[in-house]
Phi, psi and omega in degrees: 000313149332297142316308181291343193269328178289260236309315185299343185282310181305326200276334184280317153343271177342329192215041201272339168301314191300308179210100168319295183329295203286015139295303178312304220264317155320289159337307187262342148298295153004276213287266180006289169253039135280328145320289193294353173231055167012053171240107186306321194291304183292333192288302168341255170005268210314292163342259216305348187272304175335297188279332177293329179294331197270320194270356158296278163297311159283003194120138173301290186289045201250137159301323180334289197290025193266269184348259174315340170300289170299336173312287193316289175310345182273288214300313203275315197261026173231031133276356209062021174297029212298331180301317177261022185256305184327284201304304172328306215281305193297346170293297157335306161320303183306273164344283180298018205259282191318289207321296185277336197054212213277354225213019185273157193263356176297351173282345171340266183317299181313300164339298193289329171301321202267301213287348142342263179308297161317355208255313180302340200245028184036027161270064166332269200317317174315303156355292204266006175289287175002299185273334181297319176321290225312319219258315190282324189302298170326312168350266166315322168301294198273322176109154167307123197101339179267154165002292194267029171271318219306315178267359144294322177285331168289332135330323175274292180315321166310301183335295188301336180284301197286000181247013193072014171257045197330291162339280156344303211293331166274332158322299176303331201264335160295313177302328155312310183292335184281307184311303188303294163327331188281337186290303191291326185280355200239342165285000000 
C-alpha cells in the first residue's frame, strides 16, 4: 500500500502545477498508509507537506486542510507527541466544527484522539469536557437514550475509569447499561 501511495505522489509531482488538490490528496494518502504500517517519519512528512500545499491553495480555514491536518494530529499523538498533537487536533476540531457544525457525529474519533493527548498531558479537566461533549453531541444526534449513545457513554465510563474517577465511571457505564436494557424490553 505504500509503494503504490509513493508511486501516486510522484506522479502527482509531476503535474502538480497543473492540479495541487491531486498532490494534496496524494501526500495524505501516503501519511494514511504510513500510518497503518507504523513508518512514523513518512507519515509525519507526508501530513505536514499536505497542509501546507491545502493552506497554500485552499486557505488556512480551507475543508482542504481538514484531512491532512487531522492525519498529522492523529499521526503526533499515537507517537507520543501530545504537545504537538493537541494544537493540530484541535485545529482540526476547529475546522470540522465550521464544516460541519457543533453536533455532527464525525467529530467523534477527534474529540477522542484530543482527550487522549490532553489526558496525557495531565489536562484532565479539558479532557473529561471532550468526552463528556462527545456523549451530548450523540445525543443531540441519535436522541437521548437511543442505542447508538451506548458507545460514547462506554468511552466515557472508560475514560473515568481509567483516570481514576471510579464513581463517574459507573455512572457512565449504568447509563449505557439502562439504554440496553431499555431496548432489549421493548424487543
Amino acid at each position: 500500500e505504500i509503494e503504490a501511495a509513493l508511486a501516486r505522489v510522484n506522479a502527482a509531482r509531476a503535474r502538480a502545477d497543473a492540479d495541487p488538490r491531486a498532490l494534496e490528496d496524494a501526500l495524505t494518502a501516503l501519511g494514511d498508509a504510513s500510518l497503518d504500517a507504523s513508518q512514523h517519519a513518512t507519515r509525519g512528512a507526508a501530513y505536514a507537506e499536505a497542509v501546507r500545499l491545502a493552506e497554500q491553495h485552499g486557505g488556512a480555514e480551507s475543508e482542504r486542510v481538514l484531512a491532512p491536518m487531522l492525519g498529522l494530529g492523529t499521526a503526533l499523538a499515537g507517537s507520543g507527541h501530545h504537545h504537538e498533537a493537541v494544537p493540530r487536533l484541535q485545529r482540526a476540531l476547529a475546522l470540522q466544527r465550521a464544516q460541519y457544525g457543533l453536533f455532527d457525529v464525525r467529530q467523534q474519533d477527534t474529540l477522542m484522539t484530543l482527550a487522549a493527548s490532553l489526558t496525557a498531558l495531565d489536562r484532565t479537566a479539558e479532557a473529561q469536557e471532550l468526552m463528556s461533549y462527545r456523549v451530548r453531541a450523540a445525543e443531540k444526534v441519535y436522541g437521548e437514550g437511543d442505542p447508538d449513545v451506548v458507545p460514547a457513554l462506554c468511552d466515557l465510563g472508560s475514560w473515568f475509569a481509567e483516570t481514576g474517577k471510579t464513581p463517574e465511571a459507573r455512572e457512565a457505564f449504568m447509563a449505557a447499561l439502562n439504554i440496553v436494557v431499555a431496548k432489549l424490553a421493548l424487543n
